[in-house]
C-alpha positions in Angstrom: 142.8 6.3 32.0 140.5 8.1 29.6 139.6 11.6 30.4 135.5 12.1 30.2 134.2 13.5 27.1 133.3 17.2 27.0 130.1 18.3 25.2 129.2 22.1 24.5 126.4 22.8 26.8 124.1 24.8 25.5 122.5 27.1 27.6 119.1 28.0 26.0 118.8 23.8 25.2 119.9 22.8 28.4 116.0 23.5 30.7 114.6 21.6 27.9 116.9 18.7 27.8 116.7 18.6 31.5 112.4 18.6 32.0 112.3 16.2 29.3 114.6 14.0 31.0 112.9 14.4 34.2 109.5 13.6 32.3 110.9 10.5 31.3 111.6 9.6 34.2 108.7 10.2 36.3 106.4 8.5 33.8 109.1 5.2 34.2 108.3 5.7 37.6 105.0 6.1 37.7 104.2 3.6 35.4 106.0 0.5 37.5 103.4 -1.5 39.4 103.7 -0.7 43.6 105.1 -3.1 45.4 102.6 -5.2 46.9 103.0 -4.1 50.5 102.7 -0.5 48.9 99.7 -1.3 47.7 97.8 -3.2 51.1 99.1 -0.7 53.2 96.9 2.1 50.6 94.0 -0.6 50.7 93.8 -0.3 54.3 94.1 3.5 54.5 91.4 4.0 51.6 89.1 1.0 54.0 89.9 3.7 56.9 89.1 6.6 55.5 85.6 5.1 54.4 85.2 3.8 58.1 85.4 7.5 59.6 82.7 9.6 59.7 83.5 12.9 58.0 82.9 16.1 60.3 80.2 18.4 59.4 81.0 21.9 59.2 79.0 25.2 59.8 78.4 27.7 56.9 81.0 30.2 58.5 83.5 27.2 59.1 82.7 25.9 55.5 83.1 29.9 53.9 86.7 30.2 55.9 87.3 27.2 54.3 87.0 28.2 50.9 89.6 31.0 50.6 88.6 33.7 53.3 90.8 32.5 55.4 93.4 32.1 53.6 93.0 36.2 52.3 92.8 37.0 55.9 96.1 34.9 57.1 98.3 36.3 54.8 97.2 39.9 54.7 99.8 40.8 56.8 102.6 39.2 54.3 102.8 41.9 52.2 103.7 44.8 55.5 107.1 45.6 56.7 107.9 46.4 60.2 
């Protein structure tokens, strides 16, 4: 039985090697048609979603919306007890 080869890994190479792989393959994956049930079932979600009114929100709704809240929900992050 033959033994694996070993290669030096180099650590300073190795997070570059590594994200360019994963590029690669994300953009194979991405670039593969969708299955064809893939793509009716996000036909009929995007035919939905044009079906459905959208709500309407106040100003104050629409301003919490927008980042206040946000600010305000994790204020107390930051504390300790």
């Amino acid at each position: 039985m033959r033994h694996p080869i070993k290669y030096p890994l180099e650590t300073a190479k190795f997070p570059l090697l590594l994200a360019g792989g994963l590029r690669a393959a994300f953009a194979h994956i991405a670039s593969a048609p969708l299955p064809a049930r893939l793509m009716a079932l996000a036909r009929r979600l995007d035919a939905d979603r044009g079906r459905r009114p959208q709500p309407k929100l106040d100003h104050e709704q629409a301003k919490l919306d927008h980042g206040e809240a946000a600010s305000k929900r994790r204020s107390h992050l930051g504390r300790r007890r």
